[in-house]
C-alpha positions as CSV (number, residue, x, y, z in Angstrom):
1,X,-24.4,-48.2,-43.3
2,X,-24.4,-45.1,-41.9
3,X,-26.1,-46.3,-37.9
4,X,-23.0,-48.6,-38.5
5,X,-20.5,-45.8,-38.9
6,X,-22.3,-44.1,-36.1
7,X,-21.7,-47.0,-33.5
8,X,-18.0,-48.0,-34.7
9,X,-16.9,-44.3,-34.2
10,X,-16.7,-44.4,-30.1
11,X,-15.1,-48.0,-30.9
12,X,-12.6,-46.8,-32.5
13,X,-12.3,-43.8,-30.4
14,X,-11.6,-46.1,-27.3
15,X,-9.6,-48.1,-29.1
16,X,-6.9,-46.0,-29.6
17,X,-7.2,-44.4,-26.2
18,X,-6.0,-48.2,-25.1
19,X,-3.5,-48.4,-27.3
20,X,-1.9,-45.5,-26.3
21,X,-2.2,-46.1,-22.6
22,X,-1.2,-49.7,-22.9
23,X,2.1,-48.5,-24.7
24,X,5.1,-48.5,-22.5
25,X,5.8,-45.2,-21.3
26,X,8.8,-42.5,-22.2
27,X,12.5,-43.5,-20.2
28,X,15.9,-43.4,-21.1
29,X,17.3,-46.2,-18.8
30,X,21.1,-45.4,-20.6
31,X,20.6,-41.6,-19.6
32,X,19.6,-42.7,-16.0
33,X,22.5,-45.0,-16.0
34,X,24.8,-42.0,-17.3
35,X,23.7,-39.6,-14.1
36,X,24.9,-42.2,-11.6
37,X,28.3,-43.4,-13.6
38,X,28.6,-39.6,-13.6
39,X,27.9,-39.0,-9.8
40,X,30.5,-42.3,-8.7
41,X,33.3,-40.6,-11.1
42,X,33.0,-37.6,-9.5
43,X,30.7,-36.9,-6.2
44,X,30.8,-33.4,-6.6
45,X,28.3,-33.8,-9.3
46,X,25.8,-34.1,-7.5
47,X,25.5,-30.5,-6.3
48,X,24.9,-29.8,-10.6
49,X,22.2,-32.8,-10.9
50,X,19.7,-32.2,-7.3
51,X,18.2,-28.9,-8.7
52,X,17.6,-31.1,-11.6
53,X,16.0,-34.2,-11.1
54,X,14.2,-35.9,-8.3
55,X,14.1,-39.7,-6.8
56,X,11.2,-40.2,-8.6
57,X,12.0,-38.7,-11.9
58,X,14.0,-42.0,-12.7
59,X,11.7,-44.8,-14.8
60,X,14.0,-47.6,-13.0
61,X,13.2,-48.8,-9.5
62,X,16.6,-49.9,-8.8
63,X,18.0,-46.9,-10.3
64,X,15.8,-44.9,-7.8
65,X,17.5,-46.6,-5.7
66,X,20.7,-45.8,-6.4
67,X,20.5,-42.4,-6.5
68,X,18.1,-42.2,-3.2
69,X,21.0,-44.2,-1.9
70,X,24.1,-41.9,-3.1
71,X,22.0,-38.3,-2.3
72,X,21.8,-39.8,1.6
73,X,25.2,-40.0,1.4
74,X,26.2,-36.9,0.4
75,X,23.8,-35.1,2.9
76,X,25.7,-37.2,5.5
77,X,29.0,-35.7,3.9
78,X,29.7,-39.6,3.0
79,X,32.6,-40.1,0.7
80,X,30.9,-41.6,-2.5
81,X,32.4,-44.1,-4.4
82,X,31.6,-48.0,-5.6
83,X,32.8,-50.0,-2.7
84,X,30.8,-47.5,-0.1
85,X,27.6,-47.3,-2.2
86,X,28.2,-51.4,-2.2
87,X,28.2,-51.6,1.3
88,X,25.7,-49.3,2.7
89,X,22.9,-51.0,0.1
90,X,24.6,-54.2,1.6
91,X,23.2,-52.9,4.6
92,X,19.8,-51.8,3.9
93,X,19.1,-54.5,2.7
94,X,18.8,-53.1,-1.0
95,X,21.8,-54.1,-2.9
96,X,20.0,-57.3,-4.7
97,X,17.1,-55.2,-5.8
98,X,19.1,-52.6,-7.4
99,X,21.2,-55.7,-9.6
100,X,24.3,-56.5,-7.3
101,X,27.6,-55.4,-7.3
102,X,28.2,-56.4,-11.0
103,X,25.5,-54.2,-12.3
104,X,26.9,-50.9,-10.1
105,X,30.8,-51.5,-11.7
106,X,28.7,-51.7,-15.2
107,X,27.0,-48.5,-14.5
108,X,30.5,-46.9,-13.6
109,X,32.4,-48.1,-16.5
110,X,29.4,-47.0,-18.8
111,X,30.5,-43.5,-18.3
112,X,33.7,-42.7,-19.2
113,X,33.8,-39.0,-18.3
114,X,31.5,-37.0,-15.5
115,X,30.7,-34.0,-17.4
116,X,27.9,-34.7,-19.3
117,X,26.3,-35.4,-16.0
118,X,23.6,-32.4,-16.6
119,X,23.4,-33.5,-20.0
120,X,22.2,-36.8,-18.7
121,X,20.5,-35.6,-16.2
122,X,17.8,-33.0,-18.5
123,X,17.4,-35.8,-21.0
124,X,16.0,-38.1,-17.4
125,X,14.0,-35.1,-16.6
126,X,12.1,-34.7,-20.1
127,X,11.1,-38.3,-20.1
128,X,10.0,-37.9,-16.2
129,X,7.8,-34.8,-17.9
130,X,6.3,-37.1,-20.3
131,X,5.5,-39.4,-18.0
132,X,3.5,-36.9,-15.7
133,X,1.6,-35.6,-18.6
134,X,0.5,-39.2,-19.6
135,X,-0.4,-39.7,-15.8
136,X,-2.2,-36.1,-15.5
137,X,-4.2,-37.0,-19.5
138,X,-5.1,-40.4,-18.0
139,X,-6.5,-38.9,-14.7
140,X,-8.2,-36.5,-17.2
141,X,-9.8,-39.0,-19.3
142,X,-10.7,-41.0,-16.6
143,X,-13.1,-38.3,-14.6
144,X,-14.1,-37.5,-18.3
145,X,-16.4,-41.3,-18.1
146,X,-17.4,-40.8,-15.0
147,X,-21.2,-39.4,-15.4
148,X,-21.5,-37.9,-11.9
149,X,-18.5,-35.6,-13.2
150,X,-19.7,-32.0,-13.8
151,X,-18.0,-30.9,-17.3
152,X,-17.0,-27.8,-16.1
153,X,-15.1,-28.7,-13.0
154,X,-13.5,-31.2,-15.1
155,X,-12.3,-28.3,-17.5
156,X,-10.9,-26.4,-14.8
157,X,-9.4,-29.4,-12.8
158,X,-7.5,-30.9,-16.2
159,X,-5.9,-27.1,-16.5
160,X,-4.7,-27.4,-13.2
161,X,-3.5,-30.9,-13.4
162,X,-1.9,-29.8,-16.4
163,X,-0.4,-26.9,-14.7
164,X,0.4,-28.4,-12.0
165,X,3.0,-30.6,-14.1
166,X,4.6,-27.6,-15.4
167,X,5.1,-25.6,-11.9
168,X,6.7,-28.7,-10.8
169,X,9.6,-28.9,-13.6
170,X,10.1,-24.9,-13.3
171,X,14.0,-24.9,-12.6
172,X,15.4,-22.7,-9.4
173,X,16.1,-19.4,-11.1
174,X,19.8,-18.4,-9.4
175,X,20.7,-15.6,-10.0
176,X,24.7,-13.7,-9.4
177,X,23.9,-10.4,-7.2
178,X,25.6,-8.4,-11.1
179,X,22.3,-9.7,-12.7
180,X,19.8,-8.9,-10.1
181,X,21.6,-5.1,-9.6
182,X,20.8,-4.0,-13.0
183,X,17.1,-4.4,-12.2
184,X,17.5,-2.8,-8.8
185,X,18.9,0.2,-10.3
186,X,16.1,0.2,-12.4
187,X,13.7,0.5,-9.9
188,X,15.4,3.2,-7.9
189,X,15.4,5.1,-10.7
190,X,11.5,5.0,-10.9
191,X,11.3,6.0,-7.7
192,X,13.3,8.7,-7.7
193,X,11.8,10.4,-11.2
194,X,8.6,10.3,-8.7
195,X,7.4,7.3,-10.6
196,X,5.3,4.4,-9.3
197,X,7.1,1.2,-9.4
198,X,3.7,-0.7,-9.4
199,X,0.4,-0.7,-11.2
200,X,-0.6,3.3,-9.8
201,X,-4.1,2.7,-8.2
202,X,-4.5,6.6,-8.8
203,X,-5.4,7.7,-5.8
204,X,-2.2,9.8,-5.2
205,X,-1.3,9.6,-1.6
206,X,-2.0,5.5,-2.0
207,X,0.4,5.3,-4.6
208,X,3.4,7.3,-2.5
209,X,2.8,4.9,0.5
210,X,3.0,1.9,-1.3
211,X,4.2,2.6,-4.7
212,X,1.5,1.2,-6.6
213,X,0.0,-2.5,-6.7
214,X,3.6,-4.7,-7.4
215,X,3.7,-7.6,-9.3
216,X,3.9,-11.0,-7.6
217,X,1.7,-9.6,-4.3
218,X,-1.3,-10.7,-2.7
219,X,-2.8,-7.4,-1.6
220,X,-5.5,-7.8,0.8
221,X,-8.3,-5.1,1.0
222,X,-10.6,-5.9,4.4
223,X,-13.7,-4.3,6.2
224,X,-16.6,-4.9,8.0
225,X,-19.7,-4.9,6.0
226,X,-21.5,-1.2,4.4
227,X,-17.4,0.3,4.8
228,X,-17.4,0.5,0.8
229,X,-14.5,-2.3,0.6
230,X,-16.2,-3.6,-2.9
231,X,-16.5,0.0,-3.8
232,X,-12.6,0.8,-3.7
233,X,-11.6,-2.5,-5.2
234,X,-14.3,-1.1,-8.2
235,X,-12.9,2.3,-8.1
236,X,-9.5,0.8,-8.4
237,X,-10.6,-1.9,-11.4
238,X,-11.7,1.7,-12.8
239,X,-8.9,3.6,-12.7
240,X,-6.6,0.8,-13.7
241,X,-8.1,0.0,-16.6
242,X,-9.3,3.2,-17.8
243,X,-6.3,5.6,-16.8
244,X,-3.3,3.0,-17.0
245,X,-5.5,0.5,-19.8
246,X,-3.7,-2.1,-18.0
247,X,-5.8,-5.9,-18.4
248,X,-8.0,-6.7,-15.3
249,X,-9.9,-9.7,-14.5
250,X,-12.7,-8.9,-11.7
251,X,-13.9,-12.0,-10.2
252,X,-17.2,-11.3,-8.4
253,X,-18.1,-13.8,-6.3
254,X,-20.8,-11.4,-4.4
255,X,-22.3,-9.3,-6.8
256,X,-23.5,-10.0,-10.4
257,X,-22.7,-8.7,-13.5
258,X,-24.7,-6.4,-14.2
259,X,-24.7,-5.1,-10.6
260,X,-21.1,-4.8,-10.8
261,X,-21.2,-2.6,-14.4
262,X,-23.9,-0.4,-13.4
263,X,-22.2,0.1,-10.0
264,X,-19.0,1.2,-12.3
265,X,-21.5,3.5,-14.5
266,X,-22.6,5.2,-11.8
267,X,-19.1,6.0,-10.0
268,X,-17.8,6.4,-13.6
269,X,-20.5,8.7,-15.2
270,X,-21.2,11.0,-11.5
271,X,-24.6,9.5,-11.6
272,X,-26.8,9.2,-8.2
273,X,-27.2,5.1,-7.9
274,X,-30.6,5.5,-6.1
275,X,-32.1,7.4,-9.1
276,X,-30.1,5.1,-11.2
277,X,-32.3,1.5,-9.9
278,X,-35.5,3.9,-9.8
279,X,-35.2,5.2,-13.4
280,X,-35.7,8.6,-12.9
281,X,-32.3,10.2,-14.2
282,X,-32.3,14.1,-15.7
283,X,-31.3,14.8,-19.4
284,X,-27.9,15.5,-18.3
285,X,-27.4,12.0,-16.2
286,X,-28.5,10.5,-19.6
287,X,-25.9,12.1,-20.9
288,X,-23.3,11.6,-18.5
289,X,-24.6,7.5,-18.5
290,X,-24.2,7.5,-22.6
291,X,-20.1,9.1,-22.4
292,X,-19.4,6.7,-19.7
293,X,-20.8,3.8,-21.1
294,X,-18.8,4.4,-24.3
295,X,-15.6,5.0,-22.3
296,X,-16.1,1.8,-20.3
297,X,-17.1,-0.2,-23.2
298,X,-12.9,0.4,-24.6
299,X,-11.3,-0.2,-21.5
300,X,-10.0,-3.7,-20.8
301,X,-11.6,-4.6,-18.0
302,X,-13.2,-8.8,-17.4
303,X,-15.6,-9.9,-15.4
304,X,-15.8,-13.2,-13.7
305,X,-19.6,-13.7,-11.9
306,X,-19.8,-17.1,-11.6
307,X,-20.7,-18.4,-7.9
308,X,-18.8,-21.1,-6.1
309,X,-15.4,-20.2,-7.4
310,X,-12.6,-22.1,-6.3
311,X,-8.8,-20.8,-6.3
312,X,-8.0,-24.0,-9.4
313,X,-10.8,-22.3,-11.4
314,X,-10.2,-18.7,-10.2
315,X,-6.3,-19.2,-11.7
316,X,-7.4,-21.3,-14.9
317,X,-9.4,-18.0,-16.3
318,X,-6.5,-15.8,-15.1
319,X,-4.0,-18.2,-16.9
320,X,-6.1,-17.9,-20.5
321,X,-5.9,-14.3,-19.9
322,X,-2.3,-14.1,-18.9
323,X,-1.2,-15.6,-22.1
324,X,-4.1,-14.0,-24.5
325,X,-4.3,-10.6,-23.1
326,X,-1.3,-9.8,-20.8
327,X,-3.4,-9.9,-17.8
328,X,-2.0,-7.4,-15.9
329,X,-4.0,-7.3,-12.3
330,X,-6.4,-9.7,-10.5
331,X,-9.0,-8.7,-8.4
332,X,-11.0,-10.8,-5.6
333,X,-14.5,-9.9,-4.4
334,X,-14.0,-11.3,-1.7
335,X,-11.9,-14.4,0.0
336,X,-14.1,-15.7,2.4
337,X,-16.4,-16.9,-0.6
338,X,-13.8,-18.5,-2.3
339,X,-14.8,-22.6,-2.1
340,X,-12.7,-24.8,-0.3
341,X,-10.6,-27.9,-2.2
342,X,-11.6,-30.3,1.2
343,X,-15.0,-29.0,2.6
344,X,-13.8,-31.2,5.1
345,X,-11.0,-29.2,6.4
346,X,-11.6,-26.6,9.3
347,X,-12.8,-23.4,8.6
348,X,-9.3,-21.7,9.7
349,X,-7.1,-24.5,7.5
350,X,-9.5,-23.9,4.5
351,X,-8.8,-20.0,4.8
352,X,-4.8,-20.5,4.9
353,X,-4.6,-22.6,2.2
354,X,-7.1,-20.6,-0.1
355,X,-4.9,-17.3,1.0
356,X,-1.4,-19.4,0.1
357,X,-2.2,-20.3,-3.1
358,X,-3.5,-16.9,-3.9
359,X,0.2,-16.0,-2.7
360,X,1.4,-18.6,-5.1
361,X,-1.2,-17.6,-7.8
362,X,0.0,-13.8,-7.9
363,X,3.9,-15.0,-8.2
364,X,2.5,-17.5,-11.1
365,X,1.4,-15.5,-13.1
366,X,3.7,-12.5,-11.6
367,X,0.6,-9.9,-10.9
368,X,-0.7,-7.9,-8.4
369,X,-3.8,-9.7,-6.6
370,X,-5.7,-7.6,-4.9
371,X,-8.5,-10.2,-2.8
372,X,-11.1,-8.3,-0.4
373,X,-11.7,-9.7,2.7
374,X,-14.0,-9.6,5.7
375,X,-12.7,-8.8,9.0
376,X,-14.6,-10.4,12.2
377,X,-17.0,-8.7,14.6
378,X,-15.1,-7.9,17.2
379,X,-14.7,-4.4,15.1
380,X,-17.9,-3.6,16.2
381,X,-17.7,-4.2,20.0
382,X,-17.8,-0.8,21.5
383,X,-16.8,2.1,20.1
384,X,-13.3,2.1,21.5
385,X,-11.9,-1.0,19.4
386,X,-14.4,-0.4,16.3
387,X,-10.6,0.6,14.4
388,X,-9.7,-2.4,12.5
389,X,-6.4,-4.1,13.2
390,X,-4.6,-7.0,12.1
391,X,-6.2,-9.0,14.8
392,X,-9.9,-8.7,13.1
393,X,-9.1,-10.4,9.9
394,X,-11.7,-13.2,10.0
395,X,-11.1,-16.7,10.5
396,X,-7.4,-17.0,9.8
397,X,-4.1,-15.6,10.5
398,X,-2.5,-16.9,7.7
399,X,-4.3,-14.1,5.8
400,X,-1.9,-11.5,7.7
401,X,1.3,-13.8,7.4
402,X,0.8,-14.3,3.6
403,X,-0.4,-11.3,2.1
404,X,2.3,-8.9,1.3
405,X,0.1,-6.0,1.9
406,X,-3.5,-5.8,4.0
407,X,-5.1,-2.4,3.8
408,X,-8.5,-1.6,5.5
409,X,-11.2,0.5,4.7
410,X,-12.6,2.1,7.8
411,X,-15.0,5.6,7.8
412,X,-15.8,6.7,11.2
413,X,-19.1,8.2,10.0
414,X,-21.0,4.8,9.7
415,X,-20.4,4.1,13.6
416,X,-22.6,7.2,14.8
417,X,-26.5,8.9,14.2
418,X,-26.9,11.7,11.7
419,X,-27.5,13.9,14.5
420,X,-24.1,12.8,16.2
421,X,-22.3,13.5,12.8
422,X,-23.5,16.7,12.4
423,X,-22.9,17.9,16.2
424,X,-19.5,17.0,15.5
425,X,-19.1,18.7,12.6
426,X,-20.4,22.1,14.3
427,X,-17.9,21.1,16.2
428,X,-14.8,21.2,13.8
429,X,-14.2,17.5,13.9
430,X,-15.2,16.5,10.5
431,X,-16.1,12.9,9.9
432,X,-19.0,13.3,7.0
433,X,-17.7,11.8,3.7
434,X,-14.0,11.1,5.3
435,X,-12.5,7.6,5.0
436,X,-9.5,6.0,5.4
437,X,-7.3,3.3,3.8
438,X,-5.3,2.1,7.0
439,X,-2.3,0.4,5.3
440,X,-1.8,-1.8,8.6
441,X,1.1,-4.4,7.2
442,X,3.7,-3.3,4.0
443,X,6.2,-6.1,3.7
444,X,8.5,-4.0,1.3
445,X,7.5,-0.4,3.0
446,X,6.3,2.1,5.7
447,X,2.3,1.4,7.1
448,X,0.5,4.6,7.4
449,X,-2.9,5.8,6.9
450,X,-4.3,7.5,4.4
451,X,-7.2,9.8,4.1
452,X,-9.9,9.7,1.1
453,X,-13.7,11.3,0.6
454,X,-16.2,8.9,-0.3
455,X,-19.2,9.9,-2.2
456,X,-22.0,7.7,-1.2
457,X,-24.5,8.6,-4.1
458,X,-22.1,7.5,-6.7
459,X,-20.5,4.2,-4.8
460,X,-17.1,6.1,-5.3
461,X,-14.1,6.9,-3.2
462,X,-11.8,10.1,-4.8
463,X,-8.8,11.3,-3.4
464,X,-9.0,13.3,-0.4
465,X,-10.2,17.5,-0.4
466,X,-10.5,19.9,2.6
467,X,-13.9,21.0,0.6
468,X,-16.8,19.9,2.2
469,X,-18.6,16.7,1.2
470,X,-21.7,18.6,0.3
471,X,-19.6,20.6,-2.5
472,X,-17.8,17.5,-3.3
473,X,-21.3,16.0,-4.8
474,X,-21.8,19.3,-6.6
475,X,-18.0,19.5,-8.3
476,X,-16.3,17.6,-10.9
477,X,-12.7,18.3,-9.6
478,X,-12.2,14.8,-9.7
């Protein structure tokens, strides 16, 4: 009894799947009906039913159709009544398939007033919905049987599928300028009580430049390699959390976990890194390692490791933590190892696309996404062009055209020998322990460049001092 209850449960299971898939699926053919009557009573309804529904929202072939037929017309500034619509489907050759002329006089004298027209028109639009969810669960359970499926693409492709339904049926938001000026004045008052409008990244002269990390941006963050790009994005992930305890999600696709945390102990705590890995730390490093871990431990900071991200799988975690903890900033580490939907693709058109749908990711879920980035080696040819410009942001310029902000982190130290550095520094140009941000593109702002010390012993950028680096190590001003 019981190996027969065993083998008629996945019988029964399929069964039903069947059942439901056979079923015929969601329409309202008399709503359908009720949007064109509406639209031949009065054209000008079809300016309140486009933003609405779309040719292929209506269940009926020949009322797609129709209404294919009657938006052509009024993009051609047609007049739109029965007799034209008769006679241009007359002409294409369509008006058999759509039921004659008898069935478009029924479809008119179904409707005996036009302005339930949007009415109509939402009731076609939930049953379209239905019928993408059914489609997008089918496609799901589908790839569920197939055994070369790995189960945890599939879980991150059926969000997105999922997703993907709902981003299609969001409505354009308009808005009257009265509604939008409220929020304005909102903002300038922010600004001028001195207050960031963005997340504040808390390194001051950042925030005055750019007025914080804004919601809805793709911030890109770009260097060559050893320039302490991961550093600042950590230092940032820090600050935010810790200082502002806004929600972070760090995805790392570089660095591990635990490389990432003890990088953040280390900045965090003021402990050297190098004696960190080789174990010998004083009594008062212990110390300092114990507070910080207990301070890190509160903040709410997430970490993402996982190799071989993609941007479906990168914006299903965000999602869950959009809607479970108010997700409030995503960071990148770092684009270029971000995998490709078509491996196929070329390099550049892989690149654009991953840095659009980042775009489209950080106006989703409407947070700042800050991504790091590599910039190309022509950086590094000669020391005359070794500043990083717009120009060196590897393999695709759709990188500069969609981000809304591209910083880069460039310290003129690491381009000369110890003994260089310090003759320079004799000679009053100091470059030891001096970095800059180079905010080279600002959409909604000024581009400037802004100066910070870096701290190499503790992975940590702070906000700029004329003190010397060598007291900076010694002083906990910061």
């Amino acid at each position: 009894m019981a190996a027969g209850a065993q083998t008629d449960t996945p019988v029964r299971a399929g069964r039903v799947s069947s059942e439901i898939l056979d079923r015929l699926p969601p329409h309202h053919l008399e709503a359908e009906r009720g949007v064109l009557g509406s639209i031949l009573l009065d054209p000008q309804m079809c300016d309140e039913v486009i933003p609405i529904l779309r040719v292929e929202d209506f269940y009926s072939e020949a009322h797609r159709r129709l209404y294919r037929t009657l938006l052509e017309m009024r993009d051609n500034g047609q007049q739109i009544d029965v007799m034209l619509l008769t006679d241009r489907l007359r002409k294409n050759g369509d008006l058999e398939a759509v039921g004659g002329a008898q069935y478009i006089a029924e479809i008119l004298q179904s409707v005996p007033v036009a302005a339930h027209a949007v009415y109509y028109a939402n009731l076609v639009r939930d049953k379209a919905t239905l019928r993408e969810l059914i489609h997008a669960a089918a496609e799901i359970l589908r790839d569920a049987y197939d055994p070369s499926q790995d189960s945890q693409q599939l879980i991150g492709q059926a969000e997105e599928k999922i997703f993907r339904v709902h981003d299609s049926r969001t409505l354009n938001r308009l808005h009257t300028l009265q509604e939008v000026m409220g929020e304005v004045f909102t903002l300038i008052d922010q600004r001028l009580q001195g207050k960031s409008t963005g997340i504040p990244t808390h390194f001051p002269d950042l925030d005055r430049l750019t007025g914080g990390l804004h919601e809805a941006e793709l911030i890109i963050l770009a260097a060559r390699p050893s320039m302490g790009k991961t550093a600042l994005a950590c230092n940032i992930a820090e600050n935010v959390t810790i200082i502002s305890k806004i929600p972070t999600l760090f995805v790392s696709l570089e660095m591990s976990r635990m490389e990432l945390v003890q990088r953040i102990l280390c900045s965090h705590g003021r402990i050297d890194s190098g004696k960190f890995r080789s174990g010998f730390i004083s009594a008062q490093e212990r110390s300092a390692l114990v507070k910080a871990s207990n301070e890190l431990s509160q903040t709410p900071l997430f970490i993402d490791d996982t190799p071989s991200r993609t941007v479906a799988e990168i914006a299903a975690v965000a999602r869950r933590l959009k809607r479970r903890q108010n997700l409030g900033l995503l960071i990148i580490d770092y684009l270029q190892l971000i995998e490709p939907d078509n491996p196929k693709d070329s390099r550049q058109e892989q690149v654009a696309r991953i840095a659009r749908r980042l775009k489209g990711l950080a106006r989703e879920l409407n947070v700042p996404v800050l991504c790091v980035a590599q910039l190309n080696r022509q950086v590094e040819q000669g020391r005359e062009i070794h500043r990083p410009r717009l120009s060196h942001l590897r393999e695709s310029g759709a990188i500069e055209q969609d981000a809304d902000v591209v910083m880069f982190v460039h310290r003129e130290e690491y381009y000369y020998t110890p003994k260089e550095v310090e003759d320079m520094e004799r000679e009053g140009n100091r470059i030891k322990g001096v970095a800059e941000v180079i905010v080279a593109k600002q959409r909604n702002g000024p581009t400037d460049d802004i100066k910070l010390t870096w701290l190499p012993q503790y992975t940590k950028f702070v906000p700029h001092s004329p003190q010397p680096h060598e007291e900076l190590e010694t002083t906990d001003a910061f």
